[in-house]
LUMVO-689694 format. One record per residue (C-alpha): residue in one letter; residue number from 1; z, x, y. Coordinates in steps of 0.001 Angstrom, whole numbers, m for minus. Each point is the difference from the previous one (the first is absolute). Layout:
<recs>
REC type seq      pz      px      py
REC    A NUM       Z       X       Y
...
</recs>
This chain:
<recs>
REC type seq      pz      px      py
REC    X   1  m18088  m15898   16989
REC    X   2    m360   m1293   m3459
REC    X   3   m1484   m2714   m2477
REC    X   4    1869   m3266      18
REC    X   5    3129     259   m1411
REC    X   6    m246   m2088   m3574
REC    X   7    2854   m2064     556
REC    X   8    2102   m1538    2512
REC    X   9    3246    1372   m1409
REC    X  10   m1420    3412    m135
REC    X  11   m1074    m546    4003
REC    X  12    3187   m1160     974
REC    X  13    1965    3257   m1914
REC    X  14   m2784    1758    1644
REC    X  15    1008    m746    3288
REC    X  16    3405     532    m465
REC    X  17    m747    3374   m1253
REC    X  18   m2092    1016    3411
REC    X  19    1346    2969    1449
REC    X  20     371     863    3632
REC    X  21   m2778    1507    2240
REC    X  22     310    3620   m1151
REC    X  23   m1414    3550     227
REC    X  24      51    1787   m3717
REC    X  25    m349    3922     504
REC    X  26    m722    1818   m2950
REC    X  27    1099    4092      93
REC    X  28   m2177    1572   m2671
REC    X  29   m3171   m2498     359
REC    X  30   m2220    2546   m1776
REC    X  31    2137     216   m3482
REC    X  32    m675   m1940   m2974
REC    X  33    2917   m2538     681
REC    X  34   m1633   m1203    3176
REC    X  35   m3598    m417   m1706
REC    X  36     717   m1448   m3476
REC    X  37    3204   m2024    1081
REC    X  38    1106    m688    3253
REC    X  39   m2855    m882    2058
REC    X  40   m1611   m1811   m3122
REC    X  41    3453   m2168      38
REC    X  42    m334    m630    3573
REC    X  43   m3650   m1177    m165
REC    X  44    1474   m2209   m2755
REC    X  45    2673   m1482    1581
REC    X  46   m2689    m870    3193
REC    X  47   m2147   m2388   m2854
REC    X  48    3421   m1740    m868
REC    X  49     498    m438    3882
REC    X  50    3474    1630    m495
REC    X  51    m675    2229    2811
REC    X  52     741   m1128    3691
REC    X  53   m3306    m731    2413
REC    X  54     850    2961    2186
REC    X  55     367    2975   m2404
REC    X  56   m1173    3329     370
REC    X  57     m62    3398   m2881
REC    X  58     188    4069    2163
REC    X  59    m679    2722   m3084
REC    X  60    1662    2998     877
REC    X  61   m1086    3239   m1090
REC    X  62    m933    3643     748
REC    X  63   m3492    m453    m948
REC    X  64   m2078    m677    3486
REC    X  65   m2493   m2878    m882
REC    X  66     m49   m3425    2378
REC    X  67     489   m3505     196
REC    X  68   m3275    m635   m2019
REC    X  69     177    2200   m2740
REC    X  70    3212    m855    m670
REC    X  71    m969   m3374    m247
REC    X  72   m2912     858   m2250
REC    X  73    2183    2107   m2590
REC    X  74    2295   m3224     m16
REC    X  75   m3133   m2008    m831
REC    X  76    m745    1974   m3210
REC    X  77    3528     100    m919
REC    X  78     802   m3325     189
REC    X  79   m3885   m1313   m2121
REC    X  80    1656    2066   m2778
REC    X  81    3439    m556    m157
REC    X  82    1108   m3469    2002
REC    X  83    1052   m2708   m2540
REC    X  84   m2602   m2304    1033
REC    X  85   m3449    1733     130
REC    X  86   m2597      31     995
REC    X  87    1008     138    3881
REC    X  88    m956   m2780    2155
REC    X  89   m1967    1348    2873
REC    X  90     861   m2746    2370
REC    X  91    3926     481   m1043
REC    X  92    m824    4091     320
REC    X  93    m697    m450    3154
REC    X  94    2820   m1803    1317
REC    X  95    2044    2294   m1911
REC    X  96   m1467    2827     979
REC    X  97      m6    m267    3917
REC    X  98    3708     661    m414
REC    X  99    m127    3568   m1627
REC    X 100     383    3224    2168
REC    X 101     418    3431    m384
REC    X 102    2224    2879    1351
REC    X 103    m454    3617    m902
REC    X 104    2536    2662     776
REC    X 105    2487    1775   m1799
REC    X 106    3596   m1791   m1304
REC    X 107    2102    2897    1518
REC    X 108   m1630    m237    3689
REC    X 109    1355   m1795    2699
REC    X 110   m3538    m875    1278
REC    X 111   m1168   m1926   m3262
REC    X 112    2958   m2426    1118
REC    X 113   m1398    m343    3359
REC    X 114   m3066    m482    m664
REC    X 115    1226   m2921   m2462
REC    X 116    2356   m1047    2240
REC    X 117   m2616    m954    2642
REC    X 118   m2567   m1264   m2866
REC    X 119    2820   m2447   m1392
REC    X 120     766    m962    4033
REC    X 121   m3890   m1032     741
REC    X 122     188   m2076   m3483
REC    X 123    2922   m2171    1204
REC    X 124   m1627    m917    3223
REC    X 125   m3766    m282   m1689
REC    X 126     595   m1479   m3367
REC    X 127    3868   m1635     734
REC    X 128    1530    1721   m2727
REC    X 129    3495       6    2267
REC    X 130    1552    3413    m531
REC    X 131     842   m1053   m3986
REC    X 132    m825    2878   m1703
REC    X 133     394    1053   m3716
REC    X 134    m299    3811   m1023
REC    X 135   m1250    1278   m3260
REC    X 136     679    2879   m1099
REC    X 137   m2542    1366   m2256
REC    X 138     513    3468     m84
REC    X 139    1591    2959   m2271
REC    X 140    3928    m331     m48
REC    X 141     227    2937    2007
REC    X 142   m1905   m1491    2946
REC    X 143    2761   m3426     263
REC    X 144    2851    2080    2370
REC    X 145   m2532    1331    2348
REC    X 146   m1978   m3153     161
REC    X 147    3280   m2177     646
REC    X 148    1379    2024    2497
REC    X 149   m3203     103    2331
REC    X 150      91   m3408    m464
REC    X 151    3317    m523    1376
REC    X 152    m692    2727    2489
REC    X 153   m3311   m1538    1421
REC    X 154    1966   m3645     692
REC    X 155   m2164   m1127   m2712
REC    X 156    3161   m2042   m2022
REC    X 157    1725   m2723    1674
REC    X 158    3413     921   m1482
REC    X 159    2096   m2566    2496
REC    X 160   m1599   m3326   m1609
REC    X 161   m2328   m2202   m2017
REC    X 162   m2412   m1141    3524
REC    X 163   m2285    1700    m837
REC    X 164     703    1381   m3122
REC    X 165    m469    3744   m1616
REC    X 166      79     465   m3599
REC    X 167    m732    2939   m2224
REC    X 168   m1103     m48   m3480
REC    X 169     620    3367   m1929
REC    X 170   m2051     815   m2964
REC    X 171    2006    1174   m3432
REC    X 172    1373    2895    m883
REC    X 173    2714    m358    2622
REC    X 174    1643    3453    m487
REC    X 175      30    1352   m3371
REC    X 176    3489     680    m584
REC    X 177    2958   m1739    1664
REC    X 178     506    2874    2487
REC    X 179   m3350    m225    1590
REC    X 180     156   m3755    m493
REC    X 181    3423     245    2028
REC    X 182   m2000    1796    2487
REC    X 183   m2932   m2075     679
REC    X 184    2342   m2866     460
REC    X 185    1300    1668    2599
REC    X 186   m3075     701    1768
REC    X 187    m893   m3475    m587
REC    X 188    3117   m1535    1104
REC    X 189    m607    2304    3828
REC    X 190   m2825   m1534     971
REC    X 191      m6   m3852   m1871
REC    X 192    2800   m2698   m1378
REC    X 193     101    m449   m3861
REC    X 194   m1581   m3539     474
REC    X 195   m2751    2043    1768
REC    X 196    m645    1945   m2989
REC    X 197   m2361   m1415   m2842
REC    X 198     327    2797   m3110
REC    X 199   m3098   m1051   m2132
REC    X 200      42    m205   m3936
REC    X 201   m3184   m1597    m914
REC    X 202    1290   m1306   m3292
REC    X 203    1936   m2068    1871
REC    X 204   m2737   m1406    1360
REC    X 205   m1102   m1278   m3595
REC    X 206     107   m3923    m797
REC    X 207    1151     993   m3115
REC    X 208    3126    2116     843
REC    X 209     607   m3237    3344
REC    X 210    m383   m2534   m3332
REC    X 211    3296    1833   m1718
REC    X 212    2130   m1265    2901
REC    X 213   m1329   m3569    m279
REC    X 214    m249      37   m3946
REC    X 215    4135     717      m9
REC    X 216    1281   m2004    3024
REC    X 217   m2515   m2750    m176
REC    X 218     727    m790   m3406
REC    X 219    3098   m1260   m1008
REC    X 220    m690     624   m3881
REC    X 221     157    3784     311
REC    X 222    3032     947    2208
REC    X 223    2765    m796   m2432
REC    X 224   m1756    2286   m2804
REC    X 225    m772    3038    2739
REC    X 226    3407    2191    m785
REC    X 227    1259    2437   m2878
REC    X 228    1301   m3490   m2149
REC    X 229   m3502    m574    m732
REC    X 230   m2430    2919     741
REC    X 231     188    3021   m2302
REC    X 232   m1659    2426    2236
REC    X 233   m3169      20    2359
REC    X 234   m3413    2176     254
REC    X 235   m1978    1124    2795
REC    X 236   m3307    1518    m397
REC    X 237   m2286    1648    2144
REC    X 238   m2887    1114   m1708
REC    X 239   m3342    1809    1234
REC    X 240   m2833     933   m1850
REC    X 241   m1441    1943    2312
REC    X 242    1442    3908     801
REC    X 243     115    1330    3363
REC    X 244   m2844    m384    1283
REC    X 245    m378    2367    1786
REC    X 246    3152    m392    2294
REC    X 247    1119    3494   m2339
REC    X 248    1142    1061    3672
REC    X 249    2270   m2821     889
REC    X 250    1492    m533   m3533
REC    X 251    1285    3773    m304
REC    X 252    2229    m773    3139
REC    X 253     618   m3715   m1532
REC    X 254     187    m366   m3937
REC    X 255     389   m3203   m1229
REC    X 256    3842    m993     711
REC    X 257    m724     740    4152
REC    X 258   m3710   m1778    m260
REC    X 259    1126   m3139   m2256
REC    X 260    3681    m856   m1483
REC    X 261    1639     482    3855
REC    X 262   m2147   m2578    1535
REC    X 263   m1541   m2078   m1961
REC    X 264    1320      44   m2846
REC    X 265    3534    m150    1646
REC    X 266   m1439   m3223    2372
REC    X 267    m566   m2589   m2998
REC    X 268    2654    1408   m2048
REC    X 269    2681   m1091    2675
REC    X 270   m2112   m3565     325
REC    X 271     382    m311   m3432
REC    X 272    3493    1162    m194
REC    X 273    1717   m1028    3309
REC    X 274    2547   m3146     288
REC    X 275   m1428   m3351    1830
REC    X 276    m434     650    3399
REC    X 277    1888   m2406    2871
REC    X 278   m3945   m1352    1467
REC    X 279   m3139    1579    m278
REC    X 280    m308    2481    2909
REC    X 281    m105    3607     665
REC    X 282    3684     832     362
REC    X 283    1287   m1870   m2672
REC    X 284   m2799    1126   m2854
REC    X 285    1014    3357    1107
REC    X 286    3171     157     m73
REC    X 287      m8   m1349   m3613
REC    X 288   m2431    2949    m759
REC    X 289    2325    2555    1306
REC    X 290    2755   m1357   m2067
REC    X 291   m2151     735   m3235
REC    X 292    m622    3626    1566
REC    X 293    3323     226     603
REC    X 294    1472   m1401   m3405
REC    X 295   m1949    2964   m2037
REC    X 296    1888    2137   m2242
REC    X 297    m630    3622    1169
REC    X 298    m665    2260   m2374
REC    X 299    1988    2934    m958
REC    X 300    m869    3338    1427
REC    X 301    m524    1942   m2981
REC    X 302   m3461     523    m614
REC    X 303     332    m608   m3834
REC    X 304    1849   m3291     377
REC    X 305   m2740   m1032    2542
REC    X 306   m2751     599   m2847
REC    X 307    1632   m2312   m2255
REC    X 308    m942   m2758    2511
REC    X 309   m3579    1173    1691
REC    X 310   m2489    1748   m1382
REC    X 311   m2825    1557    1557
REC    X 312   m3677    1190    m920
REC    X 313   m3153    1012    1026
REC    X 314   m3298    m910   m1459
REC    X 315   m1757    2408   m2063
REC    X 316   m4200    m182    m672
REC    X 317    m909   m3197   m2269
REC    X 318   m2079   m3420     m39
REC    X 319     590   m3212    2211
REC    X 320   m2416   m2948    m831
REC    X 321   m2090    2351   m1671
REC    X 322    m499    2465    2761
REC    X 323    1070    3897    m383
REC    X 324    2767     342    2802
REC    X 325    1390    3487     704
REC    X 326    3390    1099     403
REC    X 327    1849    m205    2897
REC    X 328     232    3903     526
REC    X 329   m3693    m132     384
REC    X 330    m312   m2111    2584
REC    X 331   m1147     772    3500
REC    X 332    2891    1212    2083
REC    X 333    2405     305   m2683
REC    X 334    1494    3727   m1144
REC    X 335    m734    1044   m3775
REC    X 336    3584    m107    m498
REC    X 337    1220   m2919    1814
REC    X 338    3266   m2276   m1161
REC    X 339    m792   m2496    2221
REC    X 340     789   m3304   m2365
REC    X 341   m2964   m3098     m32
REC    X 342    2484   m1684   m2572
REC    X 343    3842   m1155     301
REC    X 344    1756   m2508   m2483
REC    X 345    3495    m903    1444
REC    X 346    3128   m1865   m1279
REC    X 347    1959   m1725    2907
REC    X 348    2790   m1962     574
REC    X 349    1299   m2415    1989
REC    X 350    3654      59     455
REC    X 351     627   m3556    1403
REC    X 352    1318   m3333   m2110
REC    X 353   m3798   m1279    m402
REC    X 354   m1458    3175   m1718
REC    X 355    3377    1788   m1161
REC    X 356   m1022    1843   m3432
REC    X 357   m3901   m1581     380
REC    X 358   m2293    3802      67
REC    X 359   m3268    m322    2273
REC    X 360   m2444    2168   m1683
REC    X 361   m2553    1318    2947
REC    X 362   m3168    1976   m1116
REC    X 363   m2614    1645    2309
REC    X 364   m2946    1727   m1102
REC    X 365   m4264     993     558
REC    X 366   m2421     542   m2989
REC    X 367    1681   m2887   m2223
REC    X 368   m2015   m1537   m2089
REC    X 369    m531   m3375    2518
REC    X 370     347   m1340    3708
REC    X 371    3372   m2460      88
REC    X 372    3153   m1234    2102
REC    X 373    1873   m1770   m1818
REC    X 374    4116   m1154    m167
REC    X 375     906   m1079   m3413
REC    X 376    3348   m1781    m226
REC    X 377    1420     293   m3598
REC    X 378    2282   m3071    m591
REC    X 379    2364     681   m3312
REC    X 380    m406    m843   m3003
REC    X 381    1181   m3399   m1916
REC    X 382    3414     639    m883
REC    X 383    m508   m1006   m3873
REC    X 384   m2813    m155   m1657
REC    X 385    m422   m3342   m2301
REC    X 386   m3522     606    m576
REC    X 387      49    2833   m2516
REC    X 388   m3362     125    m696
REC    X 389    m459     911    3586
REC    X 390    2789    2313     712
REC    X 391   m1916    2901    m111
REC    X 392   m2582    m885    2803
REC    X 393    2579   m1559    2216
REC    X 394    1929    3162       0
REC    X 395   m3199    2057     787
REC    X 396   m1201   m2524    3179
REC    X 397    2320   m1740    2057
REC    X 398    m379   m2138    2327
REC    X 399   m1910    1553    3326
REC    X 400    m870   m1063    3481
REC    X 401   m2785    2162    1472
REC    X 402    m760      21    3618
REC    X 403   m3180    1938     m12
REC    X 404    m859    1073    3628
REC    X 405   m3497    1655    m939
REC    X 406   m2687    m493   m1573
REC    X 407    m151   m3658   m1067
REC    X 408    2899   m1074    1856
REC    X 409    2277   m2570   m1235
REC    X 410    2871    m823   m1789
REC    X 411     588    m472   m3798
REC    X 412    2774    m601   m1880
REC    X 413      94     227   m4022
REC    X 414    2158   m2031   m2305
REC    X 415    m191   m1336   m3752
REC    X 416   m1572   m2813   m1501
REC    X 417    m660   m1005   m3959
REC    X 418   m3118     378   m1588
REC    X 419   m2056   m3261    m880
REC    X 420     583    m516   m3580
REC    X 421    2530    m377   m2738
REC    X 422    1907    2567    m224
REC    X 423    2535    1401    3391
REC    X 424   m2394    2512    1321
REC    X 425     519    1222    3285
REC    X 426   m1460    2295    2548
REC    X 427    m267     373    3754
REC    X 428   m2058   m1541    1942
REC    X 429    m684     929    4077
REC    X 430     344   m2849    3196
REC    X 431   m2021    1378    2474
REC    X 432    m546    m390    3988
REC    X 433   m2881    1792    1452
REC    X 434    m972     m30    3792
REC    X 435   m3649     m27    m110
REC    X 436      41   m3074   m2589
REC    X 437    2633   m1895    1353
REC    X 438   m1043     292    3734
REC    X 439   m3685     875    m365
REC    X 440      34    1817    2801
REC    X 441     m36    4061    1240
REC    X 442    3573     750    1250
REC    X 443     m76    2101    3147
REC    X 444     171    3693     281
REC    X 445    3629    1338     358
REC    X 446    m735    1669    3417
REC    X 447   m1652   m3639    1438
REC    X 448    4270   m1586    m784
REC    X 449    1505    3058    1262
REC    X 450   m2301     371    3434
REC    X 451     497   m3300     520
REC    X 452    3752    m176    m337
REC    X 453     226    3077    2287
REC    X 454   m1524   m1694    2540
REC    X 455    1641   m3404      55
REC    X 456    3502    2033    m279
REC    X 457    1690   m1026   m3557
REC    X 458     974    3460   m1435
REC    X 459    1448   m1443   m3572
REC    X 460   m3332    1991   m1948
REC    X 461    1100    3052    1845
REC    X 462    2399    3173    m533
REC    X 463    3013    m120    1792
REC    X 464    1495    3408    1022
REC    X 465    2929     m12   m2166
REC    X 466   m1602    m975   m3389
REC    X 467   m1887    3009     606
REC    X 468    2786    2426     103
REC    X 469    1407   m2171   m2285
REC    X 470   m3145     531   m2879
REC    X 471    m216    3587     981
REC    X 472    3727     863    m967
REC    X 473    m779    m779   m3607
REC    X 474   m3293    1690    m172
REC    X 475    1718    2901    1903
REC    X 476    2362     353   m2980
REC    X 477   m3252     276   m2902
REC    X 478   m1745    2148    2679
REC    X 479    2903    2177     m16
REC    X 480     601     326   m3659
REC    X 481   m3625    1300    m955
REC    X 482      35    2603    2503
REC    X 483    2893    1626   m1654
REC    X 484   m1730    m943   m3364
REC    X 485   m3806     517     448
REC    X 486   m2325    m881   m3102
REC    X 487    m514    2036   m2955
REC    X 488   m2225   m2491   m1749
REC    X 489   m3015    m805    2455
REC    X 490   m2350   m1342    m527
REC    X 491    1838   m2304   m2763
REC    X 492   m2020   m3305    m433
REC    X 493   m3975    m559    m342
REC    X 494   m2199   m1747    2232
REC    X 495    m368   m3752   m1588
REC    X 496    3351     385   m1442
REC    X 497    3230   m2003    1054
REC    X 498    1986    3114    1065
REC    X 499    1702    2390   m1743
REC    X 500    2088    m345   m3060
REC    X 501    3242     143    1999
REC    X 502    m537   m3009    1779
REC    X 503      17   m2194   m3321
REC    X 504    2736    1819   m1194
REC    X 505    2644    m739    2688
REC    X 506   m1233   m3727    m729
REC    X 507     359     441   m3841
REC    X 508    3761    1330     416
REC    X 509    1050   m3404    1840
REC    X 510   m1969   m1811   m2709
REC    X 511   m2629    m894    1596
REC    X 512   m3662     598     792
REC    X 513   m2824      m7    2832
REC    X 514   m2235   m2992      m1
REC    X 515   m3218     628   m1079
REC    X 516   m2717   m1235    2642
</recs>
């Protein structure tokens, strides 16, 4: 269903990579997920030929449109957002032969029925075998109900892999540890854990993949990846943009429930956790869990908690020249919210790799630029014989960056002399970037992650326990603030880098943010 593949080495992975015969079914096929994302990523995967001959797509939602309108809203969706536009009509059609549609309500028993009988006729018309993935698209609230009729209609195949059942549950899962606790539970009634697929699109990144083959592919970095060498490491995750009008969502969210406990948490443990024993699901994991696990927990006063995360909220200003209001003016926010859209946080990591190294975390919308980035900050040269230079080693040391977006790559800066007579010296930047060095579009995050769903290989995925495991740390900050609300908001500008606390806890270690 695609152009010839440009190489035989890319056919041959391709093949290895074909899924099953399979069913996807899609809860919440009218939301913006299923339009800009998912269906875009399957079309997508159909050009590569990474999807199996006999594959078939049911939208379910309460909206009561058919077969061919579905397929017509799919259309649009994916000539605008599908990595590789414009569509082919002759691989549109192929495609689009397998996409259905189900309307009903999540909550009532007939909506399973109906799909029950929908996914049987598929199996004996298109040979999809009873393999069936669920996607769960939905608000948060709609997962127990949703999982339970599942389980209730004889829609999972619980007993074994022939044919195979999975479900794939869209972030926030819970949004504090009880309710996380909880939905496990419900989850763990109706499917096994290696049933369940918790998604965390950053995951799906090449970028954040790249940090596990960057450390245990190389042999050069390893030995310097502990507290003897590294003084301490940064995460950012920067937005430009505000809201967006999502004021609704974000009031029940803030930034620590909408970014630092799932993504950010994700590539922090890649970055942090110990070599794992092979490449697979259970071992990545449980290497993750042990960095989730290793975390020092803060203390439960409110004002020691401060003096390691600091919140704001983003106040009217400028980004990229444009006049951006404040947060407590956006649509669906209250005129007196303390609902943070910044956090800067100081972990650490009480194991013998990181013992004493502090992981500085920061969060935040309205900031001056788009980036992801990890900066490692190596120590500095422990005597400096180059006096003439002291001064600017001391201010830059040495620094790996893994940036994850925009301009993805890797750079590392280091010192070099000055042409000339004299013992000038400055730093200079080695750089990787993906789109030079491969000259070629990586593929969308969802495209990896639908695709690993189906063949099976959960290591990109959430396992149950490191989310309770994430969600007992946040629980702690979560806690603290609600005995302590805000007196300050808002406290930092739109197109600023946060408020002034946030470079202060850095300035008492001795130390500063990067500027980007």
């Amino acid at each position: 269903m695609s152009d010839p593949v440009e190489n035989p080495l890319r056919e041959g992975l391709a093949r290895e990579r074909v899924p099953q015969p399979c069913t996807m079914i899609i809860f919440g096929a009218s939301g913006d997920l299923t339009k800009r994302k998912l269906v875009p990523a399957l079309y997508s995967l159909g050009r590569d030929r990474l999807l199996p001959s006999a594959f078939s797509v049911i939208g379910v939602a309460r909206r009561d449109i058919g077969d061919e309108a579905f397929r017509q809203s799919m259309r649009e969706s994916c000539d605008k957002f599908a990595r590789r536009r414009p569509v082919e009509e002759a691989l549109w059609k192929t495609f689009s032969d397998g996409l259905f549609y189900c309307n009903g309500t999540f909550e009532s028993p007939d909506t399973y029925t109906k799909l029950k009988k929908q996914l049987d006729e598929l199996d004996e018309k298109r040979g999809t075998r009873g393999n069936r993935v669920f996607y769960l698209s939905t608000p948060p609230n709609e997962y127990p109900a949703i999982i339970s009729m599942l389980g209730q209609a004889g829609l999972i195949n619980r007993d074994g892999d022939t044919p195979f059942t999975r479900v794939i549950v869209e972030k926030p899962f819970g949004r504090d540890l009880q309710s996380a606790r909880s939905l496990n539970r419900t989850v763990h009634d109706s499917l096994r854990e290696n049933q369940t697929y918790r998604i965390d699109h950053y995951l799906g990144k090449e970028t954040v993949q790249n940090i596990l083959v960057f450390r245990f592919a190389n042999g050069i970095w390893e030995p310097l990846w502990n507290s003897k060498y590294v003084d301490h490491v940064q995460l950012t995750v920067a937005e430009a943009i505000g809201v967006e009008g999502r004021g609704g969502y974000f009031e029940s969210a803030g930034i620590v429930r909408d970014m630092v406990q799932n993504h950010m948490f994700q590539f922090f443990c890649l970055m942090a956790m110990e070599p794992p024993v092979a490449f697979e699901a259970e071992a990545v994991r449980d290497e993750k869990l042990k960095v989730l696990r290793a975390l020092r927990l803060l203390p439960s006063d409110p004002k020691l908690v401060a003096q390691n995360v600091v919140r704001g909220q983003y106040s009217a200003g400028a980004v990229g020249g444009e006049t951006r209001m404040s947060y407590r003016q956006e649509k669906g926010v209250a005129p007196d919210s303390n609902i943070e859209t910044y956090v800067a946080m100081r972990l650490f990591i009480d194991n013998w790799r990181w013992a004493g190294v502090p992981f500085y975390l920061r969060a935040g919308k309205a900031l001056p630029k788009r980036v992801t980035e990890i900066a490692i900050h190596f120590k500095r040269a422990p005597h400096a014989i180059f006096p003439s230079a002291a001064a600017e080693i001391e201010r830059q040391p040495n620094v790996l960056t893994i940036r994850i977006q925009p301009d993805e790559g890797i750079a590392l800066n280091f010192f070099s002399k000055v042409p000339g007579p004299t013992t000038d010296v400055l730093p200079v930047p080695m750089e990787f970037r993906y789109g030079t060095s491969f000259g070629a579009e990586p593929p969308e995050a969802y495209e990896r992650l639908l695709l690993d769903c189906m063949l099976g290989d959960g290591t990109l995925f959430t396992r149950g326990d490191e989310v309770e495991a994430s969600w007992t740390f946040i629980d702690q900050i979560e806690k603290a603030w609600a005995q302590s609300p805000p007196t300050d908001f808002p406290n930092y500008a739109s197109g600023t880098w946060g408020p002034d606390a946030a470079e202060q806890m850095l300035q008492r270690d001795g130390r500063a943010w990067r500027r980007l």
